[in-house]
C-alpha positions as CSV (number, residue, x, y, z in Angstrom):
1,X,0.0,0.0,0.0
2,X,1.4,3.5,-0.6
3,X,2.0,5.8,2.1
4,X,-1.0,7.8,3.5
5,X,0.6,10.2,5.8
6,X,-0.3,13.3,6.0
7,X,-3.2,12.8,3.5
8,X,-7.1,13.2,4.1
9,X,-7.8,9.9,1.5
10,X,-10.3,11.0,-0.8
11,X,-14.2,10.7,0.4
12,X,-13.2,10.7,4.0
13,X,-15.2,13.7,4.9
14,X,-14.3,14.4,8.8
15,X,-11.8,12.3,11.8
16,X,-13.2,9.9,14.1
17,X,-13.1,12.0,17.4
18,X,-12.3,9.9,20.4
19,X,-11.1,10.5,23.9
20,X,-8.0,9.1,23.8
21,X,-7.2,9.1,27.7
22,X,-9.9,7.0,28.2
23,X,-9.1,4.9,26.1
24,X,-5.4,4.4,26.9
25,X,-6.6,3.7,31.0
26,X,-9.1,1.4,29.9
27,X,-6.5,-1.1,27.7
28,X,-3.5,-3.0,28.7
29,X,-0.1,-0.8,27.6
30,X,1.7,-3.3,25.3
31,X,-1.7,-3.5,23.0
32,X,-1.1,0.7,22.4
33,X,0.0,1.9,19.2
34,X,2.9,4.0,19.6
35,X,1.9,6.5,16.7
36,X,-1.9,7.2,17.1
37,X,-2.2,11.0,17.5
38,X,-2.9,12.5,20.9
39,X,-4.9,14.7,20.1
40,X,-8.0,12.5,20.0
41,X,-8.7,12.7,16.1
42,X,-8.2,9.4,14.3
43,X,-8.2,10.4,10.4
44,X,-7.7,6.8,7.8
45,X,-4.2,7.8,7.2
46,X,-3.2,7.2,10.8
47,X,-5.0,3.6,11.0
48,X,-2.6,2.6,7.7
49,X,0.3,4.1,9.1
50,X,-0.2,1.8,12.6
51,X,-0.9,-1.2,9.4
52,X,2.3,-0.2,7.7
53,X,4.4,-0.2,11.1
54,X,2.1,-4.0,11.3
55,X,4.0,-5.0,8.3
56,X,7.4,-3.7,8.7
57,X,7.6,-5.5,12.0
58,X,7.8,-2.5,14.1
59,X,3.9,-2.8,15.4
60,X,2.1,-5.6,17.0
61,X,-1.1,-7.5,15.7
62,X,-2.3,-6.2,19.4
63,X,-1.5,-2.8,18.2
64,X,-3.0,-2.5,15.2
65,X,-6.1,-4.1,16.5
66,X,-6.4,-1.0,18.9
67,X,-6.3,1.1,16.4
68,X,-8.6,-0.6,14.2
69,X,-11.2,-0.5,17.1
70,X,-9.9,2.8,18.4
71,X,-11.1,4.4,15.0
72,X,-14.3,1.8,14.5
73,X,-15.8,2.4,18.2
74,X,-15.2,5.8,18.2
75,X,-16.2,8.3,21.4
76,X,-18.9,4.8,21.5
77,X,-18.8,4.3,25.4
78,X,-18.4,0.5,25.5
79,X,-15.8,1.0,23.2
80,X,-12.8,0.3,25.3
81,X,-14.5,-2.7,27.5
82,X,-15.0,-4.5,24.4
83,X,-11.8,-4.2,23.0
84,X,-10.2,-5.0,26.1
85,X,-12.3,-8.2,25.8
86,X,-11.7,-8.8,22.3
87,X,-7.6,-8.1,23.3
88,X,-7.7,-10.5,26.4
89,X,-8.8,-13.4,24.1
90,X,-6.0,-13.0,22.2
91,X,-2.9,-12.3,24.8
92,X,0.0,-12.3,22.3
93,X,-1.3,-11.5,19.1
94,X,-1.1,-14.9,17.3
95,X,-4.5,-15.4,16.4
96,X,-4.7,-12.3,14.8
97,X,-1.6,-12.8,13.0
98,X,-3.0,-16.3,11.9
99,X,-5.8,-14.7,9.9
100,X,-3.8,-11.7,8.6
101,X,-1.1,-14.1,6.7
102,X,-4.1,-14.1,4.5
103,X,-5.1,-10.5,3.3
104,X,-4.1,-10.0,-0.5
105,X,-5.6,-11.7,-3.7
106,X,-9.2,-12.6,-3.6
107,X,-8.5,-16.7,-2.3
108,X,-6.5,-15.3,0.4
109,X,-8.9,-12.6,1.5
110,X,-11.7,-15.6,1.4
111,X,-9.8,-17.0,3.6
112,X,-8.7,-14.5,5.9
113,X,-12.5,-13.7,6.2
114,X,-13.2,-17.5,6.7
115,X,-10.7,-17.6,9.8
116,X,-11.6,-14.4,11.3
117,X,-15.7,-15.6,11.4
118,X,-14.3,-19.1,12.8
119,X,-14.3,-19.6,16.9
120,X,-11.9,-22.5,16.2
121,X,-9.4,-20.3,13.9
122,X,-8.9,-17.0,14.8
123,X,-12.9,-15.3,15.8
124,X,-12.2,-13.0,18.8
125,X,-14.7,-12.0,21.0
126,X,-17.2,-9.0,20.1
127,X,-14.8,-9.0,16.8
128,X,-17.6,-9.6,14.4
129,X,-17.9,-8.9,10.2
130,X,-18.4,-5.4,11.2
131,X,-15.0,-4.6,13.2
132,X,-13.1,-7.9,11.6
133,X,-13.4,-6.2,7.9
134,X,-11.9,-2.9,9.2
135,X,-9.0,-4.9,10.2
136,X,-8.7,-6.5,6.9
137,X,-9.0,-3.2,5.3
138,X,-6.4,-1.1,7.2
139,X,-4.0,-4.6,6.4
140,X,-5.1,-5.2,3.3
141,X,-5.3,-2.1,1.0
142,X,-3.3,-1.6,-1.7
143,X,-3.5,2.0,-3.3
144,X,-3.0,2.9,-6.8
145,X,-3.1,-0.9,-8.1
146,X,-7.1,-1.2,-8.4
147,X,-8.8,-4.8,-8.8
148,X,-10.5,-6.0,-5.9
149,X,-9.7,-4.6,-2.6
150,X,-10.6,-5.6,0.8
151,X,-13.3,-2.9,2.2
152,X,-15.6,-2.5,5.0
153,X,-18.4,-4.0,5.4
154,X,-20.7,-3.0,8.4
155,X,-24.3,-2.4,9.1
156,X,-23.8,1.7,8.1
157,X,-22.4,0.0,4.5
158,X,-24.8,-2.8,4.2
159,X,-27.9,-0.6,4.6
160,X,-26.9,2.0,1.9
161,X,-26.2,-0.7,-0.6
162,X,-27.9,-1.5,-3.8
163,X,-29.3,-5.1,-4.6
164,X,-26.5,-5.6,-7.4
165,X,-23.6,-5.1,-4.4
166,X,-24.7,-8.3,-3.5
167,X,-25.2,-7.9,0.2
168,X,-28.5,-8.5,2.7
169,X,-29.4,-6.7,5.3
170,X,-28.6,-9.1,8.1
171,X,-25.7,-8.3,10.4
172,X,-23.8,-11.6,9.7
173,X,-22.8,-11.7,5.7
174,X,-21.3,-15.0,4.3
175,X,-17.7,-14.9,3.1
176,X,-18.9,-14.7,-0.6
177,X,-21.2,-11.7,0.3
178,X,-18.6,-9.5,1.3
179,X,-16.5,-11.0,-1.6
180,X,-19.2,-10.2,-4.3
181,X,-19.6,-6.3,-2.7
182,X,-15.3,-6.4,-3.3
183,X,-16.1,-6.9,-6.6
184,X,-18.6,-4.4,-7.3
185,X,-17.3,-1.8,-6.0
186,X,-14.2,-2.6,-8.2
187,X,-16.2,-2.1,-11.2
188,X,-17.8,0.9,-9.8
189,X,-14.2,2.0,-8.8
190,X,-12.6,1.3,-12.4
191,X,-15.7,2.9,-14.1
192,X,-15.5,6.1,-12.4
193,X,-12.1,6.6,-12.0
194,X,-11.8,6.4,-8.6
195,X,-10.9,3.7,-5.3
196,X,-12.7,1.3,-4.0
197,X,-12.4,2.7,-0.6
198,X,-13.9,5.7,-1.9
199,X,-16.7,4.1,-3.7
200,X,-17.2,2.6,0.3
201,X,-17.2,6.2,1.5
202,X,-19.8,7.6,-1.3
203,X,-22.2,4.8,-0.7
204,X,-21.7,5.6,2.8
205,X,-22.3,9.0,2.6
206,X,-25.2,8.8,-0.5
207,X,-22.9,9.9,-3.1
């Protein structure tokens, strides 16, 4: 993925806004991403960069999770408890790290999905399709190449949908439901010249 620092990604329309105090006391220190701003507004660009460090090495799979659910709870109040319970399932990471081996081509992010939904792979508590696709987003995304691209899929996406994405309205979607919504909004990507992301953030926002 190409570097998104210091860029408001195209779409994104305002920061998460989160009390970042709180949610430092409420989750064990190792799990803490050294780079989130302190300032308390979480843009996209700060999410990749905690995903880049993920990759280089130099972040944990407990650390980017936090920021995943840092950014996807936002100033929501059970925030924090949940991810503490969704982080205390998985002590050192390796779970997480299991399904995120898995995050590029379309068989791998079937996969990936496939464990993450699985109790007896690498399902977390309160980590469901909703929070889970975020993290295979922030991982996943590769800028600039096009093609299918791991997106998120929660029930703010799923309800502003069209019927050809593919999806239901349920909270749960199948591994090939979020797979056939990739691939639309690829083709709505490559025919307007845009992202997929940002086809995500225009259906999202009525565009």
């Amino acid at each position: 993925m190409q570097a998104t620092e210091g860029v408001v990604l195209p779409g994104e329309q305002a920061p998460v806004i989160v009390n970042i105090d709180r949610w430092r006391a409420g989750l064990p220190p190792d799990a803490w991403p050294d780079n989130l701003p302190t300032s308390g507004e979480i843009w996209r660009r700060d999410v990749f960069a905690v995903a880049d460090a993920y990759r280089a090495g130099s972040a944990s799979a407990r650390q980017l999770l936090t920021a995943v659910l840092v950014w996807g709870y936002g100033p929501i109040g059970y925030g924090p408890w949940r991810a503490t319970r969704s982080l205390a399932a998985d002590p050192e990471g390796k779970r997480l790290a299991y399904a995120l081996e898995e995050a590029s081509d379309e068989d791998a992010l079937r996969t990936a999905y496939r464990r993450l939904s699985d109790p007896n792979h690498a399902r977390l508590p309160w980590l469901g399709p909703g929070l889970f696709t975020k993290v295979l987003y922030f991982v996943g995304y590769r800028r600039g190449v096009g093609g299918v691209q791991p997106l998120i899929l929660d029930r703010v996406v799923a309800s502003h949908l069209p019927a050809e994405a593919g999806v239901s309205r349920r909270n749960a979607w199948s591994t090939e439901e979020w797979l056939a919504y990739l691939r639309w909004a690829a083709g709505q990507a490559q025919a307007r010249g845009m992202e997929p992301d940002a086809v995500e953030m225009a259906v999202v926002h009525d565009r």
